[in-house]
PABAFI-370758 format. One record per residue (C-alpha): chain; x, y, z; residue number from 1. Coordinates in steps of 0.02 Angstrom, whole numbers, plus 50000, padded with zeros to 5 digits. Layout:
<rs>
A_X_Y_Z_NUM
...
</rs>
This chain:
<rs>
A_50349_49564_49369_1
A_50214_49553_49243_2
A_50222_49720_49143_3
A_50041_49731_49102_4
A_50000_49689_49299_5
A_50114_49840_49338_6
A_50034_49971_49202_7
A_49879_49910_49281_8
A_49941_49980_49449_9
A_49978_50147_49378_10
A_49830_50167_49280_11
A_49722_50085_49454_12
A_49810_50216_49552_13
A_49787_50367_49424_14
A_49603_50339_49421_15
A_49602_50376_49621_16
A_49695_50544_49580_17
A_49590_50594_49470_18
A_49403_50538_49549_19
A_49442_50639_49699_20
A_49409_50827_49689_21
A_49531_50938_49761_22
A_49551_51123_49758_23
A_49741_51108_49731_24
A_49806_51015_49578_25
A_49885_50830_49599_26
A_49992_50803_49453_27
A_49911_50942_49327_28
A_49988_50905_49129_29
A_50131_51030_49187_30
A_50197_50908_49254_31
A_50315_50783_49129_32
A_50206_50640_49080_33
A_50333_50498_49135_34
A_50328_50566_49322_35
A_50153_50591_49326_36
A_50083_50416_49361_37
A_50224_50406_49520_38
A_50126_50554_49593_39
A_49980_50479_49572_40
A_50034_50324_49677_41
A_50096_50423_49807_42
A_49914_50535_49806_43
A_49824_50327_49813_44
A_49930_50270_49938_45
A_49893_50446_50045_46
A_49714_50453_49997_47
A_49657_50279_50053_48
A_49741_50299_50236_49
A_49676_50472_50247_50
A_49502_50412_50203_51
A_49535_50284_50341_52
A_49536_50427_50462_53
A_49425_50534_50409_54
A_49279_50444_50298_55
A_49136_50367_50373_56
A_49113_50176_50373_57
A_49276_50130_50432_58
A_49240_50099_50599_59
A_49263_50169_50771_60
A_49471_50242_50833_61
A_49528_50088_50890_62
A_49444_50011_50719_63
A_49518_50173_50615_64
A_49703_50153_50707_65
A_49700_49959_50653_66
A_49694_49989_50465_67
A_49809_50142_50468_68
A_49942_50015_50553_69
A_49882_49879_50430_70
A_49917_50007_50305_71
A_50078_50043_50386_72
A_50119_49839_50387_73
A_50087_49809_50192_74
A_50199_49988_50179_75
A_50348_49895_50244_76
A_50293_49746_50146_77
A_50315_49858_49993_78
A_50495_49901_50031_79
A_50546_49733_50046_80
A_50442_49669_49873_81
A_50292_49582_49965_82
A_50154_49636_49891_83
A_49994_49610_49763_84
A_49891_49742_49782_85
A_49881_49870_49633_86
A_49938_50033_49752_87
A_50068_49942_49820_88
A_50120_49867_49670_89
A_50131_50020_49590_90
A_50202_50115_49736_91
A_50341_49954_49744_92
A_50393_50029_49564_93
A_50402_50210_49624_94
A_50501_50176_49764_95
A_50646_50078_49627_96
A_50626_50221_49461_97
A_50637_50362_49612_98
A_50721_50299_49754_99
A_50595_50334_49870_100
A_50630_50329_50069_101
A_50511_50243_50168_102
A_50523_50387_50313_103
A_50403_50529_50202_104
A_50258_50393_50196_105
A_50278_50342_50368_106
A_50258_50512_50430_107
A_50112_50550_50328_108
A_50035_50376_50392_109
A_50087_50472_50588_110
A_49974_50619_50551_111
A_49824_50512_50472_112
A_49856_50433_50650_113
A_49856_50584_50720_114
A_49682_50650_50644_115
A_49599_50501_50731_116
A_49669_50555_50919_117
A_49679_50720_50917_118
A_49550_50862_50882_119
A_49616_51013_50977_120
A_49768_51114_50959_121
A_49837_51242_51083_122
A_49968_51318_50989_123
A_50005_51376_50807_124
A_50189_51278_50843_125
A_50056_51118_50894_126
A_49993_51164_50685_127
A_50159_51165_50621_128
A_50220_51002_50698_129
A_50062_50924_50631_130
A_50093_51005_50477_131
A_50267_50929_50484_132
A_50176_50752_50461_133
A_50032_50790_50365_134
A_50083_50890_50231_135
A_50289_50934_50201_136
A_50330_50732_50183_137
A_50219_50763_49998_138
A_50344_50910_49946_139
A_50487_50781_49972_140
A_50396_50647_49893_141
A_50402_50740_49732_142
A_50572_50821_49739_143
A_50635_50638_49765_144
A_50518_50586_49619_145
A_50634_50697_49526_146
A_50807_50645_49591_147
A_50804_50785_49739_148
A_50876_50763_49901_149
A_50922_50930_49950_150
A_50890_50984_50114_151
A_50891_51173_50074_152
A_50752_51145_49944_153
A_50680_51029_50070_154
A_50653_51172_50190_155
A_50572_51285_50059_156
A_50452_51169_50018_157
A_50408_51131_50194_158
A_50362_51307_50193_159
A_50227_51274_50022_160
A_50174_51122_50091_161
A_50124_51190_50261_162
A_50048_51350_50196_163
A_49936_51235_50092_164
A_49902_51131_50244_165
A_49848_51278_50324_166
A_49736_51363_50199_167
A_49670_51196_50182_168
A_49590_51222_50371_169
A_49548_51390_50347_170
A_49438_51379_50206_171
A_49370_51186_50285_172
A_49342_51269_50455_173
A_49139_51231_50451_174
A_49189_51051_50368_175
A_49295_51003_50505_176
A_49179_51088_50640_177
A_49062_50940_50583_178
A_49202_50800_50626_179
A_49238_50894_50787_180
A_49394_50950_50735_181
A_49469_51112_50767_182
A_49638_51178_50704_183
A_49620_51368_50747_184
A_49727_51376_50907_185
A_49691_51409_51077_186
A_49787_51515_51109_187
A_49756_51629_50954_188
A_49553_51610_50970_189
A_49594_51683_51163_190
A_49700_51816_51106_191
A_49566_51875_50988_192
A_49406_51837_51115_193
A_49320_51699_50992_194
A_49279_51545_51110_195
A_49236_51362_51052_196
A_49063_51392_51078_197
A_49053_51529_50961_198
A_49142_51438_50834_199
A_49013_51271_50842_200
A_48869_51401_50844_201
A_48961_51493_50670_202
A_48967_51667_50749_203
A_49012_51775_50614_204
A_49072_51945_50701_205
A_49207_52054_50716_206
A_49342_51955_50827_207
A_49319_51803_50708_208
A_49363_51907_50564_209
A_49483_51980_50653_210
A_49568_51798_50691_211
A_49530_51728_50523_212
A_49628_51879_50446_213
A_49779_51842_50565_214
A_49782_51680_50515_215
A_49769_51700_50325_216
A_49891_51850_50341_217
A_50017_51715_50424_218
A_49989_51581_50313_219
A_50040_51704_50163_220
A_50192_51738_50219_221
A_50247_51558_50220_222
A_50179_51546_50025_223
A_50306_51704_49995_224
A_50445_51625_50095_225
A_50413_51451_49988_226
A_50431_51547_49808_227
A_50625_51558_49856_228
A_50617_51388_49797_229
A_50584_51403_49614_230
A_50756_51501_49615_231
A_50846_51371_49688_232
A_50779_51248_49552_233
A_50822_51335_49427_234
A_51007_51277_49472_235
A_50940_51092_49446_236
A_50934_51044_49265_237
A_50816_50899_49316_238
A_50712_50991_49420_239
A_50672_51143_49295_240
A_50504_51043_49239_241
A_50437_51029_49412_242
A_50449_51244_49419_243
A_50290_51254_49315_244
A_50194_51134_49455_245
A_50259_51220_49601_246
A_50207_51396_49530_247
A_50036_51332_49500_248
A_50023_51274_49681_249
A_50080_51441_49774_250
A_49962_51530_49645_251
A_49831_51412_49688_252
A_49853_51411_49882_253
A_49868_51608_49883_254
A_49718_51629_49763_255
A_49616_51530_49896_256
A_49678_51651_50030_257
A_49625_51807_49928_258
A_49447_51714_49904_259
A_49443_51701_50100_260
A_49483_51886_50101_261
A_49349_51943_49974_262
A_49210_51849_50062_263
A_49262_51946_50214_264
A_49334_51774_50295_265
A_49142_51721_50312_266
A_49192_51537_50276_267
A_49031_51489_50386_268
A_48921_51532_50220_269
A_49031_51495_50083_270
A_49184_51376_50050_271
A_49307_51473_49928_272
A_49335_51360_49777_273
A_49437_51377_49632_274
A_49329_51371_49448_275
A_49359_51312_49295_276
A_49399_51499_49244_277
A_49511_51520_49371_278
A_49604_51352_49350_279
A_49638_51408_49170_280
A_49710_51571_49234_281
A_49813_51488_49375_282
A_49886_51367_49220_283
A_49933_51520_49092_284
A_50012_51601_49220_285
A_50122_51456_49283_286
A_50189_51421_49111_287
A_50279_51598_49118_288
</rs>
């Protein structure tokens, strides 16, 4: 393949990554620069399907459901070398340098499915497995970026992943209120007397505070749990330059909770962001 059509890909891809703002870094300079442009890919090939479910103009479900499975279609296409368009060109090359497994970007392509047909969720365990699809396949993505097919470190960052997934909702509660979506539980909004309505009218009062701290408090834990992993990759020669990233991501995701905290979880008012200042911070502190 032409080498200047595939840099092309890369560099398509990377622009994607980097004209999309997110509170949580993709691919920050921590990260070695000849891995960078595969997480990029993998961020394209997850952005455009996720925009697909979520973004206006793309239709109604049924409309939404046929380009995620279109998506899906020129996926497999990629695997088996079909395929001129610049994501998949580029992702085509990830998958040979990394030896990327399909399964990881089929399940994120599950939960993007997922987003268009379901709204409600009755359990935290209903989160997780959502969760499950949505955000751990990323955390493999990248170990396998790096030669890492370990299910132990697998597991820890399942835990990262879904804590970011997580603190992701909390802080985009009002956001996704708008897209009548709603991924506070049932059963937890019962057990702490904060109804539906309440939520869609952005009742600020004592039992939603009460719930939002539960659920931060939770969600904290699994960032704690996750950390065991930059011990275990310190036992991986090749996976010593990810530790900087992963650091940076758990400081991130936990600074966001402690933002929710100091605004008293009033996320109805004010969407906790991370600043310039505080990006520098996060960085200083995940080189040591």
């Amino acid at each position: 393949m032409n080498d200047d059509l595939i840099k092309s890909s890369f560099e398509y891809c990377e622009n994607i990554a980097r004209s999309h703002y997110e509170n949580f870094p993709v691919a920050s300079k921590i990260i070695p620069q000849n891995k960078r442009k595969y997480i990029y890919t993998i961020y394209a090939f997850a952005r455009q399907a996720d925009d697909y479910a979520d973004e206006p103009g793309f239709g109604n479900a049924n409309e939404r459901l046929q380009l995620i499975d279109e998506w899906n279609r020129k996926l497999e296409d990629c695997f088996n070398s079909k395929t001129d368009e610049p994501i998949f060109l580029a992702l085509s090359e990830t998958v040979k340098d990394c030896r990327i497994h399909i399964k990881p970007l089929e399940n994120l392509l599950k939960a993007f499915r997922q987003d268009v047909l379901k709204n409600r969720y009755e359990s935290f365990t209903e989160v997780l497995s959502y969760c499950e699809n949505s955000a751990n396949p990323v955390g493999h993505l990248v170990l396998m970026v790096f030669g890492c097919e370990d299910d132990a470190l697998f597991s820890y960052s399942d835990k990262i992943c879904t804590a970011l997934q997580l603190t992701n909702f909390w802080q985009d509660i009002k956001i996704d209120l708008s897209k009548n979506r709603i991924y506070l539980p049932n059963e937890d909004m019962s057990e702490f007397e904060y109804s539906e309505k309440e939520l869609f009218e952005h009742i600020y009062n004592e039992n939603f505070i009460k719930l939002m701290r539960f659920e931060v408090e939770k969600t904290d834990k699994l960032f704690v749990e996750g950390e065991k992993l930059l011990g275990l990759i310190n036992d991986h020669a090749v996976l010593r330059s990810l530790s900087g990233e992963i650091k940076l991501i758990i400081n991130g995701g936990r600074l966001i909770l402690k933002k929710i905290k100091a605004i008293n979880y009033d996320v109805f008012n004010k969407r906790p962001v991370i600043t310039g200042m505080d990006k520098i911070k996060l960085f200083a502190a995940s080189r040591f």
